[in-house]
C-alpha positions as CSV (number, residue, x, y, z in Angstrom):
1,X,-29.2,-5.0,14.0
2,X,-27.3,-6.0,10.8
3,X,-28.1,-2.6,8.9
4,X,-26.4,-0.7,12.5
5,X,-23.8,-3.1,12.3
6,X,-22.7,-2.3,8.6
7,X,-23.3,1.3,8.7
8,X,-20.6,1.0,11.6
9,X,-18.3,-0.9,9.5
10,X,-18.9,1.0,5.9
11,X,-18.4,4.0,8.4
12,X,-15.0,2.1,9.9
13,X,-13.8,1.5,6.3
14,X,-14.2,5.0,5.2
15,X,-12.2,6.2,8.0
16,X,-9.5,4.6,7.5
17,X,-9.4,4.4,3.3
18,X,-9.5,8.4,4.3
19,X,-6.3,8.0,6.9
20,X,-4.4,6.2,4.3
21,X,-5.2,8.4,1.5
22,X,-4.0,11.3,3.8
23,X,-0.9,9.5,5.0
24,X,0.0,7.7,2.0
25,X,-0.7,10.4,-1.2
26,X,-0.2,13.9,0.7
27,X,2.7,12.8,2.4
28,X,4.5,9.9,1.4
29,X,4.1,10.7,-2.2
30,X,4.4,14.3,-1.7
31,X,7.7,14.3,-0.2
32,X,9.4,11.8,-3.2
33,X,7.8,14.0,-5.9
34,X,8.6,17.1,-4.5
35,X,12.7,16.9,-5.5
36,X,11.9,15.3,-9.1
37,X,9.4,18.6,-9.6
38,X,12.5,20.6,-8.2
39,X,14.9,18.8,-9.9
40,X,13.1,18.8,-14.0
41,X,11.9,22.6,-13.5
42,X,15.6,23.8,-12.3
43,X,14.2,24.5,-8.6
44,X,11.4,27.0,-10.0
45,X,8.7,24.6,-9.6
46,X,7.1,24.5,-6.8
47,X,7.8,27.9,-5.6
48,X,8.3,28.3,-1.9
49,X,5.7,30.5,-1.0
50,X,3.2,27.6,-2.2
51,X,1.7,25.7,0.1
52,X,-0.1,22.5,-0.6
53,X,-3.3,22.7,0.8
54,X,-4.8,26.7,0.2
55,X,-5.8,28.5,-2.5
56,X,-4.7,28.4,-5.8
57,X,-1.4,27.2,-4.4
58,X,-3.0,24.0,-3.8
59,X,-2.1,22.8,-7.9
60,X,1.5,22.7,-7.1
61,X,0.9,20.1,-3.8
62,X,-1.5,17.9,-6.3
63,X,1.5,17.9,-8.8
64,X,4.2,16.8,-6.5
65,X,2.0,14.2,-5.1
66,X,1.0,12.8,-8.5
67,X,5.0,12.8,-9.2
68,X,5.5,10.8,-6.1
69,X,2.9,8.4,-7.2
70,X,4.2,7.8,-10.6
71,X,7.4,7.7,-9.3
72,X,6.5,4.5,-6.8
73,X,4.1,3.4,-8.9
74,X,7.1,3.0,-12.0
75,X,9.6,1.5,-9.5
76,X,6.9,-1.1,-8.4
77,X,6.5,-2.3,-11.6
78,X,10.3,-2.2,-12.2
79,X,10.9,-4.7,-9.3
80,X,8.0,-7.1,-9.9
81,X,9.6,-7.4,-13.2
82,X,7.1,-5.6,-15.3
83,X,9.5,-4.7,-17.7
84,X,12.0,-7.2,-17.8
């Protein structure tokens, strides 16, 4: 009973680490490193015929998301007073 029990959980957990990973790094971070990459490549980068999950076009979606993570990751540290 204990091995069906956390099989259900590990299986619950996964779920939802997947949800937020979704949520959180293709969209949230997506969306606030999208204008940076706009902004520092003079609106070439990313093109608008990419889209982020297909192909080869898929680079320029990881990209903006990585900025976007940086980006909240560099202001969380800011406020916590990391570099104060």
């Amino acid at each position: 009973m204990e091995d069906i029990l956390g099989e259900i959980f590990r299986g619950f957990l996964r779920v939802i680490g997947y949800i937020l990973a979704e949520i959180f790094f293709w969209t949230i971070c997506y969306w606030l490193g999208w204008p940076i990459c706009k902004l520092f490549s003079f609106g070439r980068y990313p093109k608008t015929t990419d889209i982020i999950y297909f192909g080869e076009k898929g680079r320029s979606g990881f990209w903006c998301a990585a900025t976007g993570l940086i980006v909240i990751i560099v202001l969380s540290l800011f406020f916590l007073g990391a570099f104060g």
